[in-house]
N, C-alpha and C positions, 0 to 999 in steps of 0.2 A: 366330840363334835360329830354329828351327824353328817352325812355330805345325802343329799337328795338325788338320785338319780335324775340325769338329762333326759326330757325326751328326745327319741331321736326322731330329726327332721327327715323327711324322703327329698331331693333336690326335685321340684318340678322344672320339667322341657317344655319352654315355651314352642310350641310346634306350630304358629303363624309363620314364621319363616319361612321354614320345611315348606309349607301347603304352597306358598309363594313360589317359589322356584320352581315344587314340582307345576306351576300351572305354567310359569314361564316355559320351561323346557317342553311342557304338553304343545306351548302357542310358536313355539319355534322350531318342532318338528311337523305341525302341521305346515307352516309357512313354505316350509324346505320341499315337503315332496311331492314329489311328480304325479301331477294328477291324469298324466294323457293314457296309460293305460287303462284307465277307469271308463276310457269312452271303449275300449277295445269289447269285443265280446267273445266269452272264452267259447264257443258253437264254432267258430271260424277257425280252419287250420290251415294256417297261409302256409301258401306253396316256399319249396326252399327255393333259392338262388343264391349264384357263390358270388353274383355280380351286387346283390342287394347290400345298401351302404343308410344310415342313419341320414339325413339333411345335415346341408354344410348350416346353412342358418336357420332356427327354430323358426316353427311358423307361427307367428301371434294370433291370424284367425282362420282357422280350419272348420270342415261340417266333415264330420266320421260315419264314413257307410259302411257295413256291417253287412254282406252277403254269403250265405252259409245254408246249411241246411238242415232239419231238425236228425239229432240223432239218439239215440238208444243209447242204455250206460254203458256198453260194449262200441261206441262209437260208429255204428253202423246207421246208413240214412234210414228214417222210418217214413219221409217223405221224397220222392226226387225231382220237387219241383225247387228251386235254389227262392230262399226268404233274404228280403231284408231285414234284420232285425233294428231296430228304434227304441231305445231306452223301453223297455218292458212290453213294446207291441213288435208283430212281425207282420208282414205283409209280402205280396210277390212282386218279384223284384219290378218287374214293364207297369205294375200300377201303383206308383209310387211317385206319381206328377202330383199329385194334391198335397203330399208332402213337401214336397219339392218346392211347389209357388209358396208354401207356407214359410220356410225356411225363409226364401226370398225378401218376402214380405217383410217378415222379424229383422233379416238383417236392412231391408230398407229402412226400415221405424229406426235402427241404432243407426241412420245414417252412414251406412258401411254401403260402398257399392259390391253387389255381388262377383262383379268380377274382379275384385281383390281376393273372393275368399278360396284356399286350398281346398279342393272333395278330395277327400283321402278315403279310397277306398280298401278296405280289406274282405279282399274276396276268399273263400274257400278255396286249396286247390283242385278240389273236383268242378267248381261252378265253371261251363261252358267260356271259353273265351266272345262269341257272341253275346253272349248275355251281360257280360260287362261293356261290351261294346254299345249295347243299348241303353246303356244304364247309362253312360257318357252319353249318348246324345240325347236323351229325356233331359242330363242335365242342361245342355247347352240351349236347347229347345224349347220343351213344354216351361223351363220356368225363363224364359228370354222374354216374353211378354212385350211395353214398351222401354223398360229399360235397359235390358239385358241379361242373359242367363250365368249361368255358372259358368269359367273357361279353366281355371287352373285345377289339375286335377294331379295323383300324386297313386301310388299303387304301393301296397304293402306286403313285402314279402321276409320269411326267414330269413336273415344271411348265415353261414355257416356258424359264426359266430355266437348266434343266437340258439341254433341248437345243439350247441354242446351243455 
């Protein structure tokens, strides 16, 4: 009697599952994190302080201002007038009303009143204490218009913590 050899089968891995999860765990790592350093701009080298502490309660609507100064890959200023930088534009810091009403605007349209929203500024430790100082009353000011301008404002600094 003859016996015929088997072929031999290879087990196929159904791998739709696999593909499944890894997209779950893709959509639930996105969901998780933290997107507020994304508004930060890495040109800014906020001053240390050993007083500086996180917010007791997260702030839901904040505008992120971003004053700093153009520097060199050696971190040296190659300009020393202090910019604002804005999602891929920069501009000087006292002409930045027209952005400002703009902002305003926008959060009119979502029916947000501006004076709910946090400016959280992260200024340079080099940028002049004056110059932040005008930069707070542009907001309070030039975009006050008839409804009102910007009032809550919030300063960003190292805590020791942060640079270790």
């Amino acid at each position: 009697m003859r016996f015929q050899p088997a072929e031999s089968t290879v087990p196929e891995v159904d791998m739709t599952p696999m593909i499944d999860i890894v997209f779950q765990l893709l959509t639930f790592f996105m969901m998780i994190t933290n997107f507020e350093n994304l508004k930060a701009d890495e040109r800014v080298k906020l001053p240390d302080d050993s007083r500086a502490k996180p917010p007791l309660v997260s702030r839901e609507r904040d505008l992120m201002l971003n004053v700093g100064f153009e520097r060199d890959t050696e971190g040296n200023k190659t300009n020393p007038a202090a910019l604002l930088f804005l999602a891929g534009e920069q501009m000087p810091v006292l002409q930045c009303a027209p952005f400002l009403n703009r902002e305003k605007r926008l959060f009119n349209d979502l029916g947000i009143d501006p004076k709910e929203i946090t400016v959280v500024i992260r200024a340079d430790s080099e940028v002049p204490t004056g110059e932040i100082q005008e930069l707070i009353k542009l907001c309070q000011q030039q975009a006050s218009g008839n409804v009102g301008g910007f009032q809550k404002f919030a300063l960003k600094a190292k805590s020791e913590r942060d640079a270790q």
